[in-house]
PyMOL commands that place a pseudoatom at each C-alpha (Angstrom):
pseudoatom trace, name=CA, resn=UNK, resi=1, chain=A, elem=C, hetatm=0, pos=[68.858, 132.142, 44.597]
pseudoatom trace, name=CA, resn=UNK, resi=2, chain=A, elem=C, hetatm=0, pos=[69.439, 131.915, 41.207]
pseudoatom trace, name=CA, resn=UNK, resi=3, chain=A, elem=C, hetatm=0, pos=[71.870, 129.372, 41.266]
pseudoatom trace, name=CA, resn=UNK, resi=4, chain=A, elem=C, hetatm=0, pos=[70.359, 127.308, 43.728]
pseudoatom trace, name=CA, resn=UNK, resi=5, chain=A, elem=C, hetatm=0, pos=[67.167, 127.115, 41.390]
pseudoatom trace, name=CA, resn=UNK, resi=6, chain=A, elem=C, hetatm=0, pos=[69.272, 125.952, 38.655]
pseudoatom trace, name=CA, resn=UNK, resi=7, chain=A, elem=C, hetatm=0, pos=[70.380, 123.420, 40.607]
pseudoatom trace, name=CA, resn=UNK, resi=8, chain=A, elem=C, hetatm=0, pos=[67.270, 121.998, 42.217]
pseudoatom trace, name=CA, resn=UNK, resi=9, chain=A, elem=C, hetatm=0, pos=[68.339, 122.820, 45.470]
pseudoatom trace, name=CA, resn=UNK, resi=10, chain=A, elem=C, hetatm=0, pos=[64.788, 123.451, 46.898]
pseudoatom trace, name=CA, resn=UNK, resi=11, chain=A, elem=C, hetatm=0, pos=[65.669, 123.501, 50.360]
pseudoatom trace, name=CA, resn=UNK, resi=12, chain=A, elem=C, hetatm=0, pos=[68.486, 126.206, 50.059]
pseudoatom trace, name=CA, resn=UNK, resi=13, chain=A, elem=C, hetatm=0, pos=[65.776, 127.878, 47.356]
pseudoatom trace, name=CA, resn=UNK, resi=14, chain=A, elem=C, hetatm=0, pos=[62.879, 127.756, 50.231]
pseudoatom trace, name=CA, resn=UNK, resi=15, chain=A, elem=C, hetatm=0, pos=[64.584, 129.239, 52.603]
pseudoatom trace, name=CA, resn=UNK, resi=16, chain=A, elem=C, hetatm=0, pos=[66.266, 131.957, 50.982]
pseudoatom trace, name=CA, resn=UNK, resi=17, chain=A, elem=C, hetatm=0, pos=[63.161, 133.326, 49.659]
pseudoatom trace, name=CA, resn=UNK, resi=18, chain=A, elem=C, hetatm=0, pos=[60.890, 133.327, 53.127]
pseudoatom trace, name=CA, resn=UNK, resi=19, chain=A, elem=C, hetatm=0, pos=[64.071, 135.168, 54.348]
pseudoatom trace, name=CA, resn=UNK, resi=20, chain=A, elem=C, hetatm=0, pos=[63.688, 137.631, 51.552]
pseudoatom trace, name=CA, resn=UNK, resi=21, chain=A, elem=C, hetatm=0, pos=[59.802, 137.834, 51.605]
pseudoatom trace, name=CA, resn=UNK, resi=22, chain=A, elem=C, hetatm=0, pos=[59.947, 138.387, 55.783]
pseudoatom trace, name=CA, resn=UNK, resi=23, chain=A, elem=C, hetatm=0, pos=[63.140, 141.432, 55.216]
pseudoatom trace, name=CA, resn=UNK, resi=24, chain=A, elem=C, hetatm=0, pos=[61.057, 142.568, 52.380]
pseudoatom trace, name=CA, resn=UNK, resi=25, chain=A, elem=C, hetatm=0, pos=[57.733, 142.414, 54.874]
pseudoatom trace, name=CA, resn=UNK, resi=26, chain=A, elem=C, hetatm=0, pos=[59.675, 144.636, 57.669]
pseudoatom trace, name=CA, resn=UNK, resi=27, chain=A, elem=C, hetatm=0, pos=[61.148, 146.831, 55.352]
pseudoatom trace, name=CA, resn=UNK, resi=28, chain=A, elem=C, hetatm=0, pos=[57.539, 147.968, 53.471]
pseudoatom trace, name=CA, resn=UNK, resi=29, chain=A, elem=C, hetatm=0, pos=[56.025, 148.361, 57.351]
pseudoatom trace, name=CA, resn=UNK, resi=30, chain=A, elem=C, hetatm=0, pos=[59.350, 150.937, 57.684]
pseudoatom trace, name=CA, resn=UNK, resi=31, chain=A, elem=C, hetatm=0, pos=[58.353, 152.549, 54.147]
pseudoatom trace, name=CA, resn=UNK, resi=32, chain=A, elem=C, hetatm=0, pos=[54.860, 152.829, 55.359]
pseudoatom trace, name=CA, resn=UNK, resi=33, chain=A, elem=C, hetatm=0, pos=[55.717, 154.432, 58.580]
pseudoatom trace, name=CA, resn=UNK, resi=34, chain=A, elem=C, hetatm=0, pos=[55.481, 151.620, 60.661]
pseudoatom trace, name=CA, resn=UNK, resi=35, chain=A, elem=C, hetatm=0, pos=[57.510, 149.642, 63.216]
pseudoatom trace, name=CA, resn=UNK, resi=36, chain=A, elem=C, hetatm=0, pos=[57.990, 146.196, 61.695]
pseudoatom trace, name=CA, resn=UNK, resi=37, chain=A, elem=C, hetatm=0, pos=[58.717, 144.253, 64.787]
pseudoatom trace, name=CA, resn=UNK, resi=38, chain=A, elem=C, hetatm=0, pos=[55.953, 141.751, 65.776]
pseudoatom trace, name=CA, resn=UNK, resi=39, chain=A, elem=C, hetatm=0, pos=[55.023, 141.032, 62.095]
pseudoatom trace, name=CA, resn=UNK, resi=40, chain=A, elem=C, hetatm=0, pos=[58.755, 140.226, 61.036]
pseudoatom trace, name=CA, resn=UNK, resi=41, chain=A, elem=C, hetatm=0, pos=[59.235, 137.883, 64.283]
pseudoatom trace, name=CA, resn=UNK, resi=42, chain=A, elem=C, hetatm=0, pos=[55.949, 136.429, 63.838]
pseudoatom trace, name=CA, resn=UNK, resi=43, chain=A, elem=C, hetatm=0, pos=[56.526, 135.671, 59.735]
pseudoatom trace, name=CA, resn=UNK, resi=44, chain=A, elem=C, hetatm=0, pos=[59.857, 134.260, 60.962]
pseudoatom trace, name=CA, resn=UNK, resi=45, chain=A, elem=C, hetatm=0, pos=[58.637, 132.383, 63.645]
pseudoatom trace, name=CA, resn=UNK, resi=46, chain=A, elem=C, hetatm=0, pos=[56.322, 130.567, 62.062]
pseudoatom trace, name=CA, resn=UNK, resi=47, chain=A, elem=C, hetatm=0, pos=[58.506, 129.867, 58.810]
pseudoatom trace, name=CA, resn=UNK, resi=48, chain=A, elem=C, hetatm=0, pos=[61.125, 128.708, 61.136]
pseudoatom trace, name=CA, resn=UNK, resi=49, chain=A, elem=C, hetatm=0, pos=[59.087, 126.238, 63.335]
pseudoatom trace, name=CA, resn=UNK, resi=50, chain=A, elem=C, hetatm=0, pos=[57.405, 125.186, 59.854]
pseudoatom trace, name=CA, resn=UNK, resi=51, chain=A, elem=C, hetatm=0, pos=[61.240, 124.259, 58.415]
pseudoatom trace, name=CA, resn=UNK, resi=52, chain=A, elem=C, hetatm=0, pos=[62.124, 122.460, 61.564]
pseudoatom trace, name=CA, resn=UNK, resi=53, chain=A, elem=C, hetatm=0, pos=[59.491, 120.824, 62.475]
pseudoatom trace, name=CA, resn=UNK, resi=54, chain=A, elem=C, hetatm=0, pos=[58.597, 119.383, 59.121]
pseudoatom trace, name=CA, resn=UNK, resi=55, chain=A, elem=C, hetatm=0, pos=[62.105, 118.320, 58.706]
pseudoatom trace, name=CA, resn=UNK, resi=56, chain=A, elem=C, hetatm=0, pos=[62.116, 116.415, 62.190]
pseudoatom trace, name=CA, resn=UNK, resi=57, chain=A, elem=C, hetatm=0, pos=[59.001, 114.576, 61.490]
pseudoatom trace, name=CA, resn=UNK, resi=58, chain=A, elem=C, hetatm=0, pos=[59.988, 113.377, 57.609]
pseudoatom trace, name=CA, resn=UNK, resi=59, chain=A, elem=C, hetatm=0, pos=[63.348, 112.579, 59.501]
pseudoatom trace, name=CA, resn=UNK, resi=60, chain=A, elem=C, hetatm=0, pos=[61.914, 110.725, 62.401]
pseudoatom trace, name=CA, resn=UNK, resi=61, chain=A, elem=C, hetatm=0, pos=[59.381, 108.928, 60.317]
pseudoatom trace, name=CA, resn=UNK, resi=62, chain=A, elem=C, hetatm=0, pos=[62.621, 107.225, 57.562]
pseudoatom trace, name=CA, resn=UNK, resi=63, chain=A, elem=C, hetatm=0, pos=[63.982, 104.325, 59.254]
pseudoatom trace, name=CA, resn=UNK, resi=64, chain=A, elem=C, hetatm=0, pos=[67.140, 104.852, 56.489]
pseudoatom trace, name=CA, resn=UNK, resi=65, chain=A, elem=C, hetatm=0, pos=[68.018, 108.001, 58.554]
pseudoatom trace, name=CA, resn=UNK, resi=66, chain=A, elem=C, hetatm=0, pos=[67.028, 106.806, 61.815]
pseudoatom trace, name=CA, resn=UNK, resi=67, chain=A, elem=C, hetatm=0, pos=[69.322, 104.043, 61.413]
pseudoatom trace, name=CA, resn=UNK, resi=68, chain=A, elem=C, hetatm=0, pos=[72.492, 106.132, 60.589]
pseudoatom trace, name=CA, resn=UNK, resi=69, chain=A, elem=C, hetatm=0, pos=[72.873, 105.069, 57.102]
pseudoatom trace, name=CA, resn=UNK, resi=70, chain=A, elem=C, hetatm=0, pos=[71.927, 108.276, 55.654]
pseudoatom trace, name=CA, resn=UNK, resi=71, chain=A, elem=C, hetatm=0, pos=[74.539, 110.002, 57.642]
pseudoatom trace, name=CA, resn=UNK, resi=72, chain=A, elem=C, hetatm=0, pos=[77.002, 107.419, 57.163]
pseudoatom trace, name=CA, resn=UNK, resi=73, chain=A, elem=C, hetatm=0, pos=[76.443, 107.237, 53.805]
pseudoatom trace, name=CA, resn=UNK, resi=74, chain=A, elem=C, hetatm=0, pos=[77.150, 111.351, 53.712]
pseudoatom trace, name=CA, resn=UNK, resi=75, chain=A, elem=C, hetatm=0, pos=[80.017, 110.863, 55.733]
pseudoatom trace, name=CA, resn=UNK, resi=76, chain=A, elem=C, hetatm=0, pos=[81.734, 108.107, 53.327]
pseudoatom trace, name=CA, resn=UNK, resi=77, chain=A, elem=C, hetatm=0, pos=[80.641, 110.619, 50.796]
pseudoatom trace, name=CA, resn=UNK, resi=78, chain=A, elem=C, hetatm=0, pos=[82.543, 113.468, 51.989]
pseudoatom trace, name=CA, resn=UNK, resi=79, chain=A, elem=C, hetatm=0, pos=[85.600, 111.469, 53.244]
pseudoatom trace, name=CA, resn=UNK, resi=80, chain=A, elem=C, hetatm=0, pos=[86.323, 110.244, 49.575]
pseudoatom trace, name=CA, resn=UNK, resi=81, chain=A, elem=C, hetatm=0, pos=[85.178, 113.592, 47.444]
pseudoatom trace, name=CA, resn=UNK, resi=82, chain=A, elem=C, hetatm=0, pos=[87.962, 115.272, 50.190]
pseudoatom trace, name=CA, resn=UNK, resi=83, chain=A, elem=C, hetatm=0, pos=[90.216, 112.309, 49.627]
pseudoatom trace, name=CA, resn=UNK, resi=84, chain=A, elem=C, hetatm=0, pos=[89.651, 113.021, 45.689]
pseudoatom trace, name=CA, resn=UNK, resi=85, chain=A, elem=C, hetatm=0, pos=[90.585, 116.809, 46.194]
pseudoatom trace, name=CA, resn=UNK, resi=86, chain=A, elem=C, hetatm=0, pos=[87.221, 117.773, 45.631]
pseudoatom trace, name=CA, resn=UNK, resi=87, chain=A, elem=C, hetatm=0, pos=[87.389, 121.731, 47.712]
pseudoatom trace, name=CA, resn=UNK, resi=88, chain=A, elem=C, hetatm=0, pos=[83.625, 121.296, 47.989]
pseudoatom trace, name=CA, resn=UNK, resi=89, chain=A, elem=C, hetatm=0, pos=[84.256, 118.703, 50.980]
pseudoatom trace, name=CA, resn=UNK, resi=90, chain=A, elem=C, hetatm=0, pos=[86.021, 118.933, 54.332]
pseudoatom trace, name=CA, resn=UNK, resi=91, chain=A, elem=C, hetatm=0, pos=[88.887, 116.560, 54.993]
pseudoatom trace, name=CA, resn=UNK, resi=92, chain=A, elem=C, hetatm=0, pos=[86.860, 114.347, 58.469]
pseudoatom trace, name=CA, resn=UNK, resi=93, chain=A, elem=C, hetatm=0, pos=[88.768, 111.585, 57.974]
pseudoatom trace, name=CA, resn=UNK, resi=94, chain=A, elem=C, hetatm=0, pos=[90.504, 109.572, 56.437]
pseudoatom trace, name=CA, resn=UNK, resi=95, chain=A, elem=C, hetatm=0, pos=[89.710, 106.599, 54.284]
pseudoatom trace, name=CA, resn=UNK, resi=96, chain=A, elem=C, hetatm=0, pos=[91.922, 104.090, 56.326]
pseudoatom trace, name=CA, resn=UNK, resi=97, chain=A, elem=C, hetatm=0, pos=[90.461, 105.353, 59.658]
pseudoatom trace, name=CA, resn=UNK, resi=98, chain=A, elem=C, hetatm=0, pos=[86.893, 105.301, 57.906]
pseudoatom trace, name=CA, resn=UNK, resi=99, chain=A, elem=C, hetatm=0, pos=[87.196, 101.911, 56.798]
pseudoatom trace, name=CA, resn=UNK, resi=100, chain=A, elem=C, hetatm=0, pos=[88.070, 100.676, 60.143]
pseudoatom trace, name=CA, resn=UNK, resi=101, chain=A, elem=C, hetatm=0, pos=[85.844, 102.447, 61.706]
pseudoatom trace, name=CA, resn=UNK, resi=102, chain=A, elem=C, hetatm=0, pos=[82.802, 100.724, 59.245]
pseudoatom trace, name=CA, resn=UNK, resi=103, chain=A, elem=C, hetatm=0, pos=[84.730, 97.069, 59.941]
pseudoatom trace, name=CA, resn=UNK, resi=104, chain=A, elem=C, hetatm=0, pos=[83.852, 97.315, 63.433]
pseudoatom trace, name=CA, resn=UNK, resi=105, chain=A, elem=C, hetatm=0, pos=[80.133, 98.805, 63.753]
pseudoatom trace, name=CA, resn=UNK, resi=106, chain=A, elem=C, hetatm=0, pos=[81.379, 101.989, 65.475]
pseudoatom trace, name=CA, resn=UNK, resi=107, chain=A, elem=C, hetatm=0, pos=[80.568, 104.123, 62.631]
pseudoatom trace, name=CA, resn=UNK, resi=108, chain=A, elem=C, hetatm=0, pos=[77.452, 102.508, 61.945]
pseudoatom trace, name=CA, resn=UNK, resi=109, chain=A, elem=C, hetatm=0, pos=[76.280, 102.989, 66.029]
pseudoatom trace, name=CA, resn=UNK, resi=110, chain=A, elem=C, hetatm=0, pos=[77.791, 106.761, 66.113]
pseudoatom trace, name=CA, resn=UNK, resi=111, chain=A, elem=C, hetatm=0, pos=[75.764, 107.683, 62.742]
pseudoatom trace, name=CA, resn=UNK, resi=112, chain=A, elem=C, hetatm=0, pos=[72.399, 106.486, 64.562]
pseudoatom trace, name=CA, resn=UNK, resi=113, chain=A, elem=C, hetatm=0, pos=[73.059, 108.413, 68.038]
pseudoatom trace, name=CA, resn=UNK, resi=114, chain=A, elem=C, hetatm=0, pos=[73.855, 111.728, 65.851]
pseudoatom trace, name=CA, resn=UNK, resi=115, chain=A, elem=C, hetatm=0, pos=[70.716, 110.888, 63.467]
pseudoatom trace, name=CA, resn=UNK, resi=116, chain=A, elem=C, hetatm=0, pos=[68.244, 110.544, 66.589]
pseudoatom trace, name=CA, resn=UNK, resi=117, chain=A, elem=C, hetatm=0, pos=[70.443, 113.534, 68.389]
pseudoatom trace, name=CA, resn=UNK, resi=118, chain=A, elem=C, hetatm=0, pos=[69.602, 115.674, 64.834]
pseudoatom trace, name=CA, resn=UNK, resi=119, chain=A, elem=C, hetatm=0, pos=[65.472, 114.858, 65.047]
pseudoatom trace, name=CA, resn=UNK, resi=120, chain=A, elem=C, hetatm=0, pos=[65.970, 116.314, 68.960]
pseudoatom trace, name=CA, resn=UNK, resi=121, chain=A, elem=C, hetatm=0, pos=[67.432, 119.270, 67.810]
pseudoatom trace, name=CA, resn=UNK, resi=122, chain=A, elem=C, hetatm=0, pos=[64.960, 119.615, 65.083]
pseudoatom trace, name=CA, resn=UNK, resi=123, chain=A, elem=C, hetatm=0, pos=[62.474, 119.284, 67.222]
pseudoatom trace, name=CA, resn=UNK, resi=124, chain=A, elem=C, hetatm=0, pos=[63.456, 121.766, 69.726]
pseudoatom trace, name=CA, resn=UNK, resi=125, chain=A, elem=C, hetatm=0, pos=[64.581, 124.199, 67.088]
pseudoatom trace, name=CA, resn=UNK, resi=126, chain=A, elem=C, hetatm=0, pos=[61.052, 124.547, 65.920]
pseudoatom trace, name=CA, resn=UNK, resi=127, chain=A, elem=C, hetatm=0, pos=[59.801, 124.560, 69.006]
pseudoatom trace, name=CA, resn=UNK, resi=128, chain=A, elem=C, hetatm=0, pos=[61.865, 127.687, 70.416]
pseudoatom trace, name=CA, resn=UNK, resi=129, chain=A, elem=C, hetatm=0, pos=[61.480, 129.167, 67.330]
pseudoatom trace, name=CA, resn=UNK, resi=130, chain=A, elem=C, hetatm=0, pos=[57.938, 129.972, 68.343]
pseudoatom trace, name=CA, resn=UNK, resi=131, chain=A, elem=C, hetatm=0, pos=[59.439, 131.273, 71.679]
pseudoatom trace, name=CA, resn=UNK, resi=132, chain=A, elem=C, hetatm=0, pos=[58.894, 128.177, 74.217]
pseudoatom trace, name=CA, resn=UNK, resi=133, chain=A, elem=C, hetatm=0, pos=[62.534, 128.098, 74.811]
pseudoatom trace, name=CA, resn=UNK, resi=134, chain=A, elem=C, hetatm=0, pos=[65.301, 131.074, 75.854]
pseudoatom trace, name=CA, resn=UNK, resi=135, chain=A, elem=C, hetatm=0, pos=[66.634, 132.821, 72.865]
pseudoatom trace, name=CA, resn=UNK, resi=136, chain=A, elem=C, hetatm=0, pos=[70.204, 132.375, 73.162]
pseudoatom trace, name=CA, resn=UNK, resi=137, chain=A, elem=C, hetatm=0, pos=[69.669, 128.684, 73.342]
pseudoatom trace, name=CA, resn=UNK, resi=138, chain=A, elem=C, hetatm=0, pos=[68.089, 128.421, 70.228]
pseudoatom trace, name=CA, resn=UNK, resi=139, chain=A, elem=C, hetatm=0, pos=[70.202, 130.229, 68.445]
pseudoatom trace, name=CA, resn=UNK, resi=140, chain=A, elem=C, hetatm=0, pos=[73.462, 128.454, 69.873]
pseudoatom trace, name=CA, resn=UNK, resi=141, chain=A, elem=C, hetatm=0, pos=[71.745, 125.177, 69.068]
pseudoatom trace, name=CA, resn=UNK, resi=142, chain=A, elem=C, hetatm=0, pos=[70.894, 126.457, 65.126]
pseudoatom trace, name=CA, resn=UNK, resi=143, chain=A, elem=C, hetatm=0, pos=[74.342, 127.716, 65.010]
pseudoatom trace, name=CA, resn=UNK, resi=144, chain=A, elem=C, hetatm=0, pos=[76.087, 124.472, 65.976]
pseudoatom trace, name=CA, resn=UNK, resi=145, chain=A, elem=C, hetatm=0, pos=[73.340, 122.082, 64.018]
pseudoatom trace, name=CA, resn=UNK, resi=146, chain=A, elem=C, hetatm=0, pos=[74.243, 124.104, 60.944]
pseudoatom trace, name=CA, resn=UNK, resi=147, chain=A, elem=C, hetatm=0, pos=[77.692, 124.103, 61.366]
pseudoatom trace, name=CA, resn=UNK, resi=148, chain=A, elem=C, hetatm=0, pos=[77.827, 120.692, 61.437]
pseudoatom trace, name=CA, resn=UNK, resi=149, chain=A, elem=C, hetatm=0, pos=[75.234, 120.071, 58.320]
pseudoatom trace, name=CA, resn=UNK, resi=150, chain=A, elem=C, hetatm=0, pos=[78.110, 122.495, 56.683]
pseudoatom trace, name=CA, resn=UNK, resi=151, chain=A, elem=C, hetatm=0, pos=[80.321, 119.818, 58.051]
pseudoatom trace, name=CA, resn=UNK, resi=152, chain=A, elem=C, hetatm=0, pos=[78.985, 116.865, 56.565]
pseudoatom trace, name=CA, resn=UNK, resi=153, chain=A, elem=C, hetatm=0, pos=[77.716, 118.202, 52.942]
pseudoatom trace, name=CA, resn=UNK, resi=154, chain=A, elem=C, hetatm=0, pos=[79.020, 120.073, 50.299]
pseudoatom trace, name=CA, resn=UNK, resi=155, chain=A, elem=C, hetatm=0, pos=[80.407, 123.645, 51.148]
pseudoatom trace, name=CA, resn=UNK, resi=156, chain=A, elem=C, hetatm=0, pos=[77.123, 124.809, 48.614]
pseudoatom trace, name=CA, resn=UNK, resi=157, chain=A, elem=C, hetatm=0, pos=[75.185, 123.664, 51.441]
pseudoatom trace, name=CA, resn=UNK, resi=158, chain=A, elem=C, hetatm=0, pos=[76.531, 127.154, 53.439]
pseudoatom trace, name=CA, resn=UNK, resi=159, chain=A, elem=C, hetatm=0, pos=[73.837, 129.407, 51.793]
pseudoatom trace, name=CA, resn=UNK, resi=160, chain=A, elem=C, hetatm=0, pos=[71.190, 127.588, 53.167]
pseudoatom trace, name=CA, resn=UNK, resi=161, chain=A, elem=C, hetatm=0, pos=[73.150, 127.423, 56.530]
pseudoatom trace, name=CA, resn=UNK, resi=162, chain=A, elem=C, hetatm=0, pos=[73.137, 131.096, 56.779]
pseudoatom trace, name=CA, resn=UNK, resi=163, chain=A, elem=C, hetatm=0, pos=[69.956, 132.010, 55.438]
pseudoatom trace, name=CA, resn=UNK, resi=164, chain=A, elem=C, hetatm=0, pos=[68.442, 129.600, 58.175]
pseudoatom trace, name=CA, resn=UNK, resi=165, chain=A, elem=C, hetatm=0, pos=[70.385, 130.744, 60.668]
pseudoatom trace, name=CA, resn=UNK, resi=166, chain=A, elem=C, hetatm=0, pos=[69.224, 134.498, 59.448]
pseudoatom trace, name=CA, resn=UNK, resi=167, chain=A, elem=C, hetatm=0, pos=[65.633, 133.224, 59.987]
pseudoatom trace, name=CA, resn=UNK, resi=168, chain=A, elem=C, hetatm=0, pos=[66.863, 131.738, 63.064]
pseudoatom trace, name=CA, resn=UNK, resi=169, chain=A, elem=C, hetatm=0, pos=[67.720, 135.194, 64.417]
pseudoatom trace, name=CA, resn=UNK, resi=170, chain=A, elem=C, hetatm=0, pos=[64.494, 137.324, 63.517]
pseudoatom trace, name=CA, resn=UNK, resi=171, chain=A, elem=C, hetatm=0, pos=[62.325, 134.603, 64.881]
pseudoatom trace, name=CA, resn=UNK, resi=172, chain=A, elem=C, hetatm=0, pos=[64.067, 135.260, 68.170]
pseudoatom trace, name=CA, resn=UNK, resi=173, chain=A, elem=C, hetatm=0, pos=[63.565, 138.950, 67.999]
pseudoatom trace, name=CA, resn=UNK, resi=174, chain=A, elem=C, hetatm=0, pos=[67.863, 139.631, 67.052]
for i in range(1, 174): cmd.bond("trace and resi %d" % i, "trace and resi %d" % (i + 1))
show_as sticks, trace
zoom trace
């Protein structure tokens, strides 16, 4: 946490500490004598549908990421910091492919089916995080959504991947 702080990485920052305040939650109802169950899926629940949700609706209402440019822009990103050597980015592909890719609209059309495909899964993320939807599915869903955020960004973005995904899980009741 420490290190995301000091690098304004709010996000990562967030979620790490509602993970730690919820754990922290069960595990003074198990010091007390208690049975922490409800109140730590509940907590979860809502922080998780909160995260989601909030994110879908900021992403649904930015025409830059609706468009694809914001993922295209991530993905030309990554491609040259990998390119570079940078070990913070995965190798997608590369810059010749990329650049043809751009030339003839595909990436451009790709980045804006994935962008309105990432607002669905938003969206329905939140949504079975408050139970509406089967358990496994939600999970399975978070797992590949955040596996393919870890795809696109920076490798720093994997504490925030797994702390969601921890959230994720006592949401569900895991």
């Amino acid at each position: 946490m420490a290190e995301q702080y000091a690098h304004r990485k709010r996000s990562t920052l967030l979620c790490t500490a509602v993970l730690a305040a919820v754990v922290t939650v069960g595990e003074t109802i198990v010091a007390l004598g208690g049975h922490p169950g409800t109140t730590v899926r509940v907590l979860a629940a809502i922080a998780v549908a909160q995260m989601y949700l909030v994110s879908a609706i900021r992403k649904s209402r930015s025409l830059p990421f609706r468009s694809g440019q914001v993922l295209l822009d991530e993905i030309i990103l990554s491609c040259f910091q990998a390119a570079a050597g940078n070990p913070d980015f995965i190798r997608l592909i590369s810059p010749r492919r990329l650049s043809r890719a751009i030339t003839t609209g595909l990436a451009q059309k790709c980045c804006a089916w994935l962008a309105k495909l990432t607002i669905v899964a938003e969206i329905a993320l939140g949504v079975g995080a408050l139970g509406l939807l089967p358990a496994t599915a939600v999970f399975a869903l978070a797992a590949v959504t955040h596996t393919s955020f870890a795809a696109l960004c920076p490798r720093r973005i994997t504490a925030f991947s797994i702390s969601a995904l921890a959230l994720v899980a006592l949401a569900i009741g895991w």
